[in-house]
N, C-alpha and C positions, 0 to 999 in steps of 0.2 A: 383177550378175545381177538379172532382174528380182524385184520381189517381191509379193507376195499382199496387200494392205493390209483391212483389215475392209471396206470396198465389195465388192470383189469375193469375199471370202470366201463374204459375206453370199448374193451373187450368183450362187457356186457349188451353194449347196446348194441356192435357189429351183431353180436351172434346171436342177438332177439330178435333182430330185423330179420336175419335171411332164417330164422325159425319160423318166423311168420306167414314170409315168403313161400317157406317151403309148405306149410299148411292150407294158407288161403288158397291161394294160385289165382288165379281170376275173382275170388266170388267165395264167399259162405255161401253155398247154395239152401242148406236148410234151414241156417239164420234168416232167410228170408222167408221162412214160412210165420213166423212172429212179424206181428204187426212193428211197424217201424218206429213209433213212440213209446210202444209198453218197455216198462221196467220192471224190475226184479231185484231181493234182496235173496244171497244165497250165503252158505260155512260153506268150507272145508275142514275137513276131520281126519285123521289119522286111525287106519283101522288097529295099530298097533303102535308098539313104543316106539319113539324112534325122536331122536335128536333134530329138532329146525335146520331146514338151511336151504338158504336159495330166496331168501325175501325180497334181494333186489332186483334178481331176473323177474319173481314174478311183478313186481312195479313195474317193472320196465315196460312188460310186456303189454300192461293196460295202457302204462305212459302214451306208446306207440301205437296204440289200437284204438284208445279212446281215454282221452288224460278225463274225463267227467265221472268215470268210475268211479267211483272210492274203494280206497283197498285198504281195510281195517286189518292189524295183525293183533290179534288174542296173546299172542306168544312170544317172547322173542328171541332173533338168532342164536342158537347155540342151545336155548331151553331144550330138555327132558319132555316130550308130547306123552299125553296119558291115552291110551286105546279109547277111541271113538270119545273125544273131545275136541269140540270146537277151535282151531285155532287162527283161522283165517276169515273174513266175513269182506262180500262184494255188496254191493250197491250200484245201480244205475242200470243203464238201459240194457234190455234183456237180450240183444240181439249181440251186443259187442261182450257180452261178459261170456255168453256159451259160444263164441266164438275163441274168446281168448282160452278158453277153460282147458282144452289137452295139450295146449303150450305151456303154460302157467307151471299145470300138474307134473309135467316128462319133466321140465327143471328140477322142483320142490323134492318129486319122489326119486330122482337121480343122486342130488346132492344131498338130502336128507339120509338116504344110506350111507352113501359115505363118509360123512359125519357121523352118525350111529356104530357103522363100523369102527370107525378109526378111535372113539371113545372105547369101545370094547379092549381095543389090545392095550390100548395107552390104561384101564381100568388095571390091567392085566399086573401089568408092571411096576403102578402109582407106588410102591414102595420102595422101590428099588432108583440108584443115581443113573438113569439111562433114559435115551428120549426115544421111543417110535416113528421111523421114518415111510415116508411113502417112495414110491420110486417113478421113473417114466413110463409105465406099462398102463398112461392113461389112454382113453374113449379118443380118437383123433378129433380135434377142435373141441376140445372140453377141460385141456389140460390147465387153464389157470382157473376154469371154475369147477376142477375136482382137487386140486391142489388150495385154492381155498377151504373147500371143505372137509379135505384133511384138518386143517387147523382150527375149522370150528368145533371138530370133536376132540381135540386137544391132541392131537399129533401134531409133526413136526413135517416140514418138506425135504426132502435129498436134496437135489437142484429144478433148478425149474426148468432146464433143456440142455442142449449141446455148448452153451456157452457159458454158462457160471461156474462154471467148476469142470474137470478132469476127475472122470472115473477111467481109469487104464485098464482094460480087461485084456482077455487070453490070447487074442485077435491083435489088437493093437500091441502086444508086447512082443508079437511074433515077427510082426510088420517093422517093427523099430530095433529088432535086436536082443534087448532082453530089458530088464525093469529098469536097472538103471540109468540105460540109453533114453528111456524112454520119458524118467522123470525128470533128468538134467534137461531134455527136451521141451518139457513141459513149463520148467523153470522159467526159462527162455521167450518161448512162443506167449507166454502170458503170467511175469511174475508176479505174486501174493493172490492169483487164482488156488481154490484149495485142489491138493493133487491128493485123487483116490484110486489104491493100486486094489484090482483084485485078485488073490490070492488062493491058491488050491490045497496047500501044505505048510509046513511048519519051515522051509528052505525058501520059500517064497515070499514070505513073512520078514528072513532075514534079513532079504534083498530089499525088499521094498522099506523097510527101517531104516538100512542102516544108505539106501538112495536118498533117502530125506521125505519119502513119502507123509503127504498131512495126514492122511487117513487109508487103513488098511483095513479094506474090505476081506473077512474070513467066510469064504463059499463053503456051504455044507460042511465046516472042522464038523468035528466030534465034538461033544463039552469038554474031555479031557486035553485036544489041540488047544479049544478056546480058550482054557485055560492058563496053557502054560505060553502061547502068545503074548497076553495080557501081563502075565507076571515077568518075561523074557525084558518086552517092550513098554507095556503101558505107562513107561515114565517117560517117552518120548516120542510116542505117534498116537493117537483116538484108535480104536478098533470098532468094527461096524461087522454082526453077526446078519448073512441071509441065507436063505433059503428052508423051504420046507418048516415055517413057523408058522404048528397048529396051537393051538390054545394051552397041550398041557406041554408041550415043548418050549415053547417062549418063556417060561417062567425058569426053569432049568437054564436055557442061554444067559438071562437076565443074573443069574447067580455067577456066571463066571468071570463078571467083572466086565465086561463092554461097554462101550460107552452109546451105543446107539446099537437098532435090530430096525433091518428095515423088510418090508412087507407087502410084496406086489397085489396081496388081495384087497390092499385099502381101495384101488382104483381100478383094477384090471377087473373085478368078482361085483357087478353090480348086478342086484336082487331089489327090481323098485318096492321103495316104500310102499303100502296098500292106501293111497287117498283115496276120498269121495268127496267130490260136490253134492250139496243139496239146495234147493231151492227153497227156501221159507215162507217167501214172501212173494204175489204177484200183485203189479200196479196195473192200471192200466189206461 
């Protein structure tokens, strides 16, 4: 299961605050049409299937709004949600819960697709020796909590940014001279960083092999390129298959022996989850 590490924690609560921020602005102005003492017990429901995720944004968010809430979860991170099932239940004052309520939801139903999705491809593949990666093509200011949620739905992450790792692409190997300028380079600037070349042809494969590249990204091969890549080299670099992986193509890549397929629609293609609040309960 994935898990929360002090980065991202840290990163949780910046990016709840200025959510807040960005909603309240001066004042709930219609929160103020409820009396200031009444309370309220309300669910949240999932109109469809869809993978948990995002439980600690939404704590956070009562955390910082009104720690007196209670925020019961039915379900937990990374659970399978059955359509129009309870999974989330509030408590406490009525005015701070339907305040917190379309912050809470933008998180849950954000990262809950992306977890959904990313279970889908990683589904896709379960039987095959190859992991599902996501890539940088995330939402700006969301990338370590969509990149969490890759791995609640049992995917994997590429790199988390510009500095864990070297991806070489078409641009930079033009800038530098050719590939293996570019990996001896890389050696250098940051040695046992992993170096990932990417590749257009079965010529460019060789270059990047036999540079010492750690992993050799194959752009759009054919199956037949993927293939004969993998059996050329794969006794001495990883291969990583992208582009244009739909559902009945990704199964065909995953047969050519790659060691990883990575998939800009885990984070780039969000479709929010369908929640609902309901109100159960009024106190008063």
């Amino acid at each position: 299961m994935a898990t929360l590490d002090s980065q991202l924690l840290e990163n949780i609560t910046t990016h709840v605050t200025l959510s807040l921020q960005e909603d309240i602005g001066s004042g709930d102005i219609t929160a103020q049409l409820i009396p200031e003492s009444n309370t309220l017990t309300a669910t949240v429901i999932s109109r469809e299937p869809a993978v948990l995720c995002g439980q600690a944004w939404v704590n956070e968010v009562f955390k910082q709004l009104d720690p007196s809430v209670e925020v019961s979860w039915l379900a937990n991170e990374g659970e399978l949600l059955e359509a129009n099932s309870p999974f989330l239940t509030l408590k406490g004052n009525a005015r701070s819960i339907l305040t917190g309520e379309r912050t809470a939801l933008n998180y849950l139903q954000m990262l809950s697709y992306t977890a959904t999705v990313s279970k889908k491809y990683a589904d896709l593949v379960n039987n095959q020796a190859l992991t599902i990666l996501d890539t940088r093509k995330t939402i700006p200011s969301f990338r370590l909590a969509q990149k969490y949620a890759v791995t609640v739905g049992g995917a994997a992450n590429h790199r988390i940014g510009l500095y864990d790792a070297f991806l070489i692409k078409e641009n930079h190997i033009m800038a530098a001279g050719s590939i293996s300028a570019a990996v001896e380079q890389a050696k250098i600037i940051a040695p046992g960083k992993p170096i990932e070349v990417e590749t257009e042809n079965l010529d460019e494969v060789a270059q990047a092999a036999n540079a010492g590249a750690t992993i050799i990204m194959l752009d759009n091969f054919s199956l037949e390129d993927m293939s004969t890549a993998v059996n050329q080299y794969g006794d001495k670099v990883k291969f990583e298959a992208s582009g244009n992986m739909t559902d009945e193509h990704i199964k065909d890549v995953a047969a050519t022996g790659v060691d990883y397929i990575s998939v800009g629609a885990l984070t780039k293609h969000v479709i929010a989850i369908d929640l609902s609040l309901r109100v159960i309960k009024e106190n008063h």
